[in-house]
Structures are given as structure tokens and as C-alpha cells.
N, C-alpha and C positions, 0 to 999 in steps of 0.2 A: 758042478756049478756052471752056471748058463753066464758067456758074458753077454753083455750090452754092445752092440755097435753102430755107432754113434752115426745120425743120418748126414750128412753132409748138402748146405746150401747153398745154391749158387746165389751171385748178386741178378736182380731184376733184371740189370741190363743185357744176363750171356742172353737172353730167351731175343728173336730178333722178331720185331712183328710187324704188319703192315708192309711187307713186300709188294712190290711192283712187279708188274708182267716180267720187265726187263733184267731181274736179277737171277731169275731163273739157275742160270748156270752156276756151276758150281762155284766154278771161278770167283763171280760178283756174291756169291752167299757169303764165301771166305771172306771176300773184301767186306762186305755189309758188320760182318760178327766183329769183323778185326777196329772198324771204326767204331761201331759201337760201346762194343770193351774200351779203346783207348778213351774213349771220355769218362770211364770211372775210377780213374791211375788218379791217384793224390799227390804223387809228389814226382818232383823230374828223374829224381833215379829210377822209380818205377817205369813210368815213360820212357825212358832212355833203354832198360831191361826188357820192356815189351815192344819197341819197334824193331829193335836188334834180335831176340829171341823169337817171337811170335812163330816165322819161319822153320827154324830148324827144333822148335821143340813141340810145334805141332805132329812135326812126324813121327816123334815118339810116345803123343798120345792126346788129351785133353788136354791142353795148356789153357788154362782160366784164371784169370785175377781178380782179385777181391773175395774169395771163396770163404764163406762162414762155416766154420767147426764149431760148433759150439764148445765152450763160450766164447772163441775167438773166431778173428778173421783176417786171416792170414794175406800175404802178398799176392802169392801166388801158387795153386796148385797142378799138378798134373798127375793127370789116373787116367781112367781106362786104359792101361797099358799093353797092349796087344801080346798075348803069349801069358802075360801074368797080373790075371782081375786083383791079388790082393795087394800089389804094390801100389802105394801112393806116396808121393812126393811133397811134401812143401818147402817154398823156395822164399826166402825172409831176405828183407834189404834193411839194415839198420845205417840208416839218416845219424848225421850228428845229433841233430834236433830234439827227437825223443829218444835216442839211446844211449846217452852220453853220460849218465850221472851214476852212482854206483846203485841206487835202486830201481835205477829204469835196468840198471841190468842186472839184476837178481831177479824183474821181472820177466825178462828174454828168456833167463836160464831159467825159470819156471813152469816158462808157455814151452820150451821145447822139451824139457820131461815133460809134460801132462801130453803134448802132443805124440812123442814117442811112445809111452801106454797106450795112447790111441792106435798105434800102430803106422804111421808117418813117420816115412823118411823125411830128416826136414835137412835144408842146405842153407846157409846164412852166406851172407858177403856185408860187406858195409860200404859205405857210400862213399869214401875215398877209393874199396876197390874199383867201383861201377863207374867212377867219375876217371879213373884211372884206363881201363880197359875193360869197357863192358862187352865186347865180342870175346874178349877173353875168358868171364866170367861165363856167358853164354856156353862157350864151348865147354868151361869145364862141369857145368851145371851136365850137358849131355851126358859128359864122360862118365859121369858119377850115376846119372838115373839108366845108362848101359850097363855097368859094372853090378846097380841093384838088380837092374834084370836078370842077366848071368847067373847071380846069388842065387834072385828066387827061384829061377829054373833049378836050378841044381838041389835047391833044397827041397821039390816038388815031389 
């Protein structure tokens, strides 16, 4: 039995276009993506997750938000993982707003089995964690896509 694996989209905005002479450097491309991306973050914990994170979780691989899996689209993904192509990440911020009722969270728990079959690590916090200690949440977001790395190395 042949599976299916599922393409993965990015939002319009990762792609940066219309560069100036002046951005050349690597440096200014990073800045260029990093602005960009933040003007597609919906909500303030998201924003607050990616100006705190953007940094230290670029080094451990494609850190992008808004990322569409069909048929969702998640907060925030990170893949291309240097050392191991099959691991992929998503990283969920559950807002009071929409995740508070007892079917918005049968829904959560829905999206992350169907996402887990996909084969996604996924990571949640909620938005009194993020409003509480979002470098916290950051770091332990690292700890965790380390630890999956480790995994998949070994399970290699």
C-alpha cells in the first residue's frame, strides 16, 4: 500500500519579492522575511511567539507561520530540519477566544490526531502560557524539536 504525503503550503507572504539592491546581504534578506512574515501573525500571542522565537528557532531549521496543511493551517511550522528531512514540527497557540468551549476543543484534539497521521510533531501552549513566559515557552519549544531530533537520529 503506497501512502499519500500530503504537499505542504506556505502562506504568500514567506516568498519576499521586489528586493532592492540594498538588501542583498544576508543579514537584510533575514530582516526583509522576518518583517514580512510578522504582518501575517493574527493574533498578539502569535506576535509575541514570533518576535521572541523567530531567532533561536531559526537555527534549528525553517521556522514559518501561517503554514497550510491541508485542510488546516496551523500557527506555526518548522521543517527542513538539518540531519533529519522527515521531522516536522507544528507549534499551536490556543487563544481563549477560539479555544475555550468544549467543541472548539474536541476540535484541537481532532486537528492534532489527523495532524499526527500526517506525521507532525505538533507542540500546543495556550495563551495564558505565552502571556505568562513566552521566552519560556520558546525555549521549551527548542528543547522538545532537540529531543525529536535525537529520536529521529537514532531511529535512522
Amino acid at each position: 500500500m503506497r501512502i499519500k504525503i500530503p504537499t505542504v503550503k506556505f502562506h504568500p507572504a514567506w516568498k519576499v519579492t521586489n528586493w532592492k539592491p540594498d538588501c542583498w546581504s544576508a543579514r537584510n534578506l533575514g530582516q526583509v522575511r522576518y518583517d514580512r512574515l510578522a504582518k501575517i501573525l493574527e493574533s498578539p500571542i502569535e506576535r509575541a511567539f514570533w518576535s521572541n522565537g523567530y531567532k533561536p528557532l531559526s537555527t534549528l531549521g525553517q521556522f514559518t507561520p501561517q503554514v497550510i496543511i491541508r485542510p488546516y493551517r496551523v500557527d506555526f511550522a518548522l521543517t527542513n530540519i538539518p540531519g533529519v528531512p522527515l521531522l516536522k514540527v507544528v507549534i499551536e497557540l490556543y487563544g481563549h477566544e477560539f479555544h475555550s468551549t468544549p467543541q472548539q476543543r474536541n476540535n484541537d484534539t481532532e486537528r492534532i490526531r489527523k495532524l499526527q497521521k500526517l506525521r507532525w510533531q505538533v507542540i500546543t501552549f495556550t495563551g495564558s502560557q505565552i502571556n505568562s513566559d513566552v521566552r519560556g515557552c520558546v525555549r521549551e519549544t527548542a528543547d522538545l524539536v532537540r529531543g525529536f531530533r535525537e529520536l529521529f537520529r537514532r531511529l535512522r
